[in-house]
C-alpha positions as CSV (number, residue, x, y, z in Angstrom):
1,X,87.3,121.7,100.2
2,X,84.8,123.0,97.6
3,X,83.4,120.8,95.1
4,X,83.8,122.0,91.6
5,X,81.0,122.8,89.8
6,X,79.1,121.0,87.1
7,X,81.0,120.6,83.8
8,X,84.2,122.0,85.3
9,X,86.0,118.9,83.9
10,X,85.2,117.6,80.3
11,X,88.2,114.9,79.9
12,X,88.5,112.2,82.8
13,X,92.2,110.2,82.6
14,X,93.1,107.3,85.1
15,X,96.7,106.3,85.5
16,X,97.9,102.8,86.5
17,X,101.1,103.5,88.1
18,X,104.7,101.4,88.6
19,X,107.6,101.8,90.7
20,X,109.6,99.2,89.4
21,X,113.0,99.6,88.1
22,X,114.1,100.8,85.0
23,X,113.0,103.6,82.1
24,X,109.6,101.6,81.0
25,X,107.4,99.9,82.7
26,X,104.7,97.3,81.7
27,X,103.1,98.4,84.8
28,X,101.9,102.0,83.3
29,X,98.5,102.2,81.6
30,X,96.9,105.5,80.7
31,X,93.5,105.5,79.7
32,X,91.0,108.7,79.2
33,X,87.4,109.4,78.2
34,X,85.0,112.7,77.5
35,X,82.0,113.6,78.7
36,X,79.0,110.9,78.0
37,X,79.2,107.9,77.8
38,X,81.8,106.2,74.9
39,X,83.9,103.7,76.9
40,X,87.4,105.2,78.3
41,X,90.3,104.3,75.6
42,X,93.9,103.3,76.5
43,X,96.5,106.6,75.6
44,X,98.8,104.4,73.9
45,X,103.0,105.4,74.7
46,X,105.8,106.8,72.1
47,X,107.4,103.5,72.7
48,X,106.1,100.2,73.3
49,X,105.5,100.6,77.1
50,X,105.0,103.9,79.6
51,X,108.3,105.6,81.3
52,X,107.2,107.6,84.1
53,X,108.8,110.7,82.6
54,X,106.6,110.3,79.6
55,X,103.5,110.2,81.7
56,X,104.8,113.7,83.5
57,X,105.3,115.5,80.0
58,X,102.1,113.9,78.6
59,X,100.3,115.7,81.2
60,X,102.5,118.5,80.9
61,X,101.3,119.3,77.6
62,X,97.9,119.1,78.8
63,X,98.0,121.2,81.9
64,X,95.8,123.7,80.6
65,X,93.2,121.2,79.3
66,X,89.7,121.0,81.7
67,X,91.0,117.4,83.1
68,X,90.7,115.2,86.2
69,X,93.5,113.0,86.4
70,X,93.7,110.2,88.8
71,X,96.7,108.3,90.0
72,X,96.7,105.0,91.6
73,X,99.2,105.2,94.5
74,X,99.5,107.2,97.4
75,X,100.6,110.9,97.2
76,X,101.7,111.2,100.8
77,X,103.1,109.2,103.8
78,X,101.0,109.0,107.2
79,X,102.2,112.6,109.1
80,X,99.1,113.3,111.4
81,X,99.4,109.9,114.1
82,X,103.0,110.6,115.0
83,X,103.9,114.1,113.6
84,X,106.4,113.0,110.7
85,X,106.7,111.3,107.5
86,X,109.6,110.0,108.7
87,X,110.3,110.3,112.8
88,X,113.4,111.0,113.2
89,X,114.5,111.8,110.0
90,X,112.3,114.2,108.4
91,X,111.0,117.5,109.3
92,X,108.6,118.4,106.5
93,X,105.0,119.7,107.4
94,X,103.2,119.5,104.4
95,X,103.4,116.8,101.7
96,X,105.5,119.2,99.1
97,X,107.9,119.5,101.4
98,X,108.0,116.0,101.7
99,X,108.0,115.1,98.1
100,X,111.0,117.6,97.6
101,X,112.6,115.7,99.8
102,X,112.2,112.3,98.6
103,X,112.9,113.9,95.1
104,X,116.1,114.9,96.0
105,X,117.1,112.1,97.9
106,X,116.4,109.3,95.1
107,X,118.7,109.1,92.6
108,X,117.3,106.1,90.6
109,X,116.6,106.5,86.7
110,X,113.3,107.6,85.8
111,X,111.7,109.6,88.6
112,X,111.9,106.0,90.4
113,X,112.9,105.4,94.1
114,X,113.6,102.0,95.3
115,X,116.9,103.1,96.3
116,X,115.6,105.6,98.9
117,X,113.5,102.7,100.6
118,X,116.1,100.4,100.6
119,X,118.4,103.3,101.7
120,X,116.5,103.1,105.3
121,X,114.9,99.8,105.4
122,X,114.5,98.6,108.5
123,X,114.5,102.1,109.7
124,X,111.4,103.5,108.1
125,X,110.2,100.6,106.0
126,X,110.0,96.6,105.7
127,X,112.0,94.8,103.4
128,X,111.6,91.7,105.0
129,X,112.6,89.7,108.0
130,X,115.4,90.9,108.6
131,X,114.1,93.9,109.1
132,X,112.4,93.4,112.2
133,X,108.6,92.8,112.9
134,X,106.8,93.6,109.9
135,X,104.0,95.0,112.2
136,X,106.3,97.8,113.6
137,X,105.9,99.3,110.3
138,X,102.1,99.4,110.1
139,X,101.3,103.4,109.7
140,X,98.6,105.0,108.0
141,X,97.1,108.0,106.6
142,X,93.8,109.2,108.1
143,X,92.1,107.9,104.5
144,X,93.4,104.7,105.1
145,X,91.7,103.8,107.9
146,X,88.3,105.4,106.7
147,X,86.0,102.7,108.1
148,X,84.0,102.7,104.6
149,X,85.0,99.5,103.3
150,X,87.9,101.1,100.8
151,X,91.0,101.5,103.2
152,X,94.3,100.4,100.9
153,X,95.3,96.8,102.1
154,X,98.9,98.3,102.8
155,X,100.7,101.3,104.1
156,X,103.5,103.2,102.2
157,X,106.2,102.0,105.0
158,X,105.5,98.2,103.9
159,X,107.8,97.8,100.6
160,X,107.4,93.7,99.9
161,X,104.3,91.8,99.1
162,X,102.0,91.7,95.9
163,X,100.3,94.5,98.2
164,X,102.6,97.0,99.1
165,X,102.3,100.1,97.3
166,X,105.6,101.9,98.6
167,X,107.9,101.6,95.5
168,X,104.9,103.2,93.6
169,X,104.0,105.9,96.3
170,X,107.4,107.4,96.7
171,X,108.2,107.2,92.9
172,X,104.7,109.1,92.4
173,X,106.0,111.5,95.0
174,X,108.7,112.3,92.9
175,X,106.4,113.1,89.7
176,X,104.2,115.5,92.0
177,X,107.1,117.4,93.4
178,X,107.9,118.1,89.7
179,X,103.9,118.7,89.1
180,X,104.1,121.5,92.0
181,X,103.0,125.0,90.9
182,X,102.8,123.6,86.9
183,X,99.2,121.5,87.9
184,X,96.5,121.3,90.8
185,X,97.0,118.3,93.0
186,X,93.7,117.9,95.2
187,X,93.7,118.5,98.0
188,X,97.3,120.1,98.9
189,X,95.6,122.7,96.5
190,X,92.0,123.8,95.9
191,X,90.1,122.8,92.8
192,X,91.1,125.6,90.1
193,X,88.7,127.3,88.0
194,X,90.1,125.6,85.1
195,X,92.9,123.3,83.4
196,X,93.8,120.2,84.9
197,X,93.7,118.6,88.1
198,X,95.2,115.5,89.7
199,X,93.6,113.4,92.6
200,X,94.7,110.2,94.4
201,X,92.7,107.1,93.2
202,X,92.3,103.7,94.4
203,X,91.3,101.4,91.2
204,X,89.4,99.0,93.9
205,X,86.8,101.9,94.6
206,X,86.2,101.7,91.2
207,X,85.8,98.2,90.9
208,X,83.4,98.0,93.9
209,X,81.6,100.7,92.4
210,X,80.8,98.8,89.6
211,X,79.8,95.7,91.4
212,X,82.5,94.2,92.2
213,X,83.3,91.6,95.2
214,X,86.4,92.5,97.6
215,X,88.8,90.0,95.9
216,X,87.6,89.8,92.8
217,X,88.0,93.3,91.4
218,X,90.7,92.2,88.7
219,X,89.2,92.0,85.5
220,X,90.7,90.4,82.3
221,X,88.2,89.6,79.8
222,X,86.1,91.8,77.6
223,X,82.6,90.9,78.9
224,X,83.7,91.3,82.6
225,X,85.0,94.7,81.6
226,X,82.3,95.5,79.3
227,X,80.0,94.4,82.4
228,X,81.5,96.5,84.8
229,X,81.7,99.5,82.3
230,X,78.2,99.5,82.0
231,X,77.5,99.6,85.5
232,X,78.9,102.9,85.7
233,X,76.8,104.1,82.7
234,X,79.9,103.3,79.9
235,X,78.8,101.7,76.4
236,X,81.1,98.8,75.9
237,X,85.3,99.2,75.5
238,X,87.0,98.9,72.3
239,X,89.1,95.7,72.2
240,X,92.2,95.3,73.4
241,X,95.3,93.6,72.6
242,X,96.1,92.0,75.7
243,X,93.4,92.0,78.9
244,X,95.9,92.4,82.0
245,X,94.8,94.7,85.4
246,X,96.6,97.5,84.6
247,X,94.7,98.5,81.1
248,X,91.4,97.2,82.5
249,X,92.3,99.0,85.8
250,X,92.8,102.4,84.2
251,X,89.8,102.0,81.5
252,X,87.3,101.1,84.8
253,X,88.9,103.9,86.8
254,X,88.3,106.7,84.3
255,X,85.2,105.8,83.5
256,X,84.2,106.2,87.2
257,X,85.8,109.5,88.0
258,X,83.3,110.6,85.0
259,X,80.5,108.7,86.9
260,X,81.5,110.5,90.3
261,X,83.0,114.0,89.3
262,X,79.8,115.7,90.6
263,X,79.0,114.3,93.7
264,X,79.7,116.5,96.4
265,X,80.8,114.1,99.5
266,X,83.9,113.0,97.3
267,X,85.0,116.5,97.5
268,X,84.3,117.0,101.5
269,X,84.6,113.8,103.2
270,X,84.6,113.6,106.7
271,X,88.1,113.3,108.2
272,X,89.3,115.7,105.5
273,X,90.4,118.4,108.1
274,X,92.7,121.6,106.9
275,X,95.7,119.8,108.7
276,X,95.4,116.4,107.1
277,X,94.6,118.1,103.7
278,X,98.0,119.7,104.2
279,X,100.3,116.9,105.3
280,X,98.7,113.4,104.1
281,X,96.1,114.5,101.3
282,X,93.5,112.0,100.6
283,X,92.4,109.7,98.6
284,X,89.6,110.6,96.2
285,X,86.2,108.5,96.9
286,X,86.7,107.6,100.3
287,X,84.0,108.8,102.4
């Protein structure tokens, strides 16, 4: 995968995502920033909080604009270790196959899709106890066990836990199957030569990026987020009506894909093969 070249992207947005229930989610921040160095400001909603349909035709509208856009969850299931998303079930071979698939298999309001997991829990993903031994579910991606300090504490088949990051990854699938052929998603496609583009974040990578300890990445306080924002070259944040991780998540977040846009090894890590670039994708900043 080709890095882009310098100034290719001029407006850097990081999305907090949610998978939770319902049309709007107090999970969903949206924060963006321009080139220099003026902190990364929160995109308020229409309403009082995000729906994830809103965050589809906000970018939408801004497809054509030169923007990297990262979302926090993860934008495939593990494929390469046993040859399917889904043994047994599934016979997609690349991701957009695969987030047809869960598109039109979720029926849930709002692009979510806790119905599909709960659908084959115990099959494909743990629910709980009952479900068996929570370890029989432990699959990764090839990024996730990166050994660079910044694999994801969970996989997309564990779906309980303040952790798990399933409900989130499977409703995001459903948002880039409707993405598909409108806007780039790295790597399934290469970097344009303009417009937008959308990458696979983890907001910890951020936060240890800006000095964070493992554990401690959570901020919610204007110094700690003014700290950490000038760590990555930001001036200070405007303030906020309420400090909770998901705005201070996506402010740090975009502010660091501004920091890292135009180093190289993000864009060609090792482990980033044709074949895993295909069917898992990858999740930008792990090396």
């Amino acid at each position: 995968m080709s890095a882009p070249p310098p100034g290719r992207f001029t407006e850097f947005v990081a999305i907090d995502w949610s998978g939770a229930r319902g049309r709007r989610h107090r999970g969903i921040a949206v924060a963006r920033c321009g080139l220099g160095d003026d902190a990364p400001v929160l995109v308020a909603p229409a309403e009082r909080e995000w729906s994830r349909q809103e965050v589809l035709d906000w970018l939408m509208v801004r497809r054509d604009r030169a923007m990297l856009v990262g979302f926090d969850f993860s934008f495939s299931a593990p494929f390469v270790a046993r040859g399917a998303h889904l043994p047994g079930e599934t016979e997609t071979r690349d991701a957009p196959a695969l987030w047809r698939y869960v598109d039109a298999a979720s029926a849930d309001e709002d692009l979510g899709a806790a119905s599909f997991l709960e659908a084959r829990r115990g099959r494909h993903f743990y629910l709980g106890a009952a479900d068996g031994a929570k370890r029989d579910f432990l699959h990764w991606r090839v990024c996730e066990v990166a050994h660079d300090g910044s694999t994801k504490p969970s996989t997309v088949y564990d779906a309980i836990g303040a952790a798990q990051v399933a409900k989130a990854s499977f409703a995001g699938m459903r948002l880039l199957h409707h993405l598909a052929g409108r806007a780039a998603v790295w790597p399934f496609d290469a970097v344009p030569p303009s417009g937008a583009l959308v990458v696979e974040i983890y907001t910890a990578i951020a936060a240890r990026a800006a000095g964070l300890r493992k554990g401690r990445s959570k901020l919610r306080d204007a110094a700690a987020l003014d700290a950490a924002l000038a760590a990555l070259g930001s001036m200070p944040h405007a303030p906020l009506a309420r400090y909770d991780d998901h705005a201070t998540d996506a402010i740090l977040a975009a502010a660091w894909l501004r920091a890292r846009v135009n180093e190289p090894g993000l864009w060609q890590p090792r482990g980033l093969t044709a074949a895993v670039a295909r069917t898992e994708g990858w999740t930008f900043g792990v090396g």
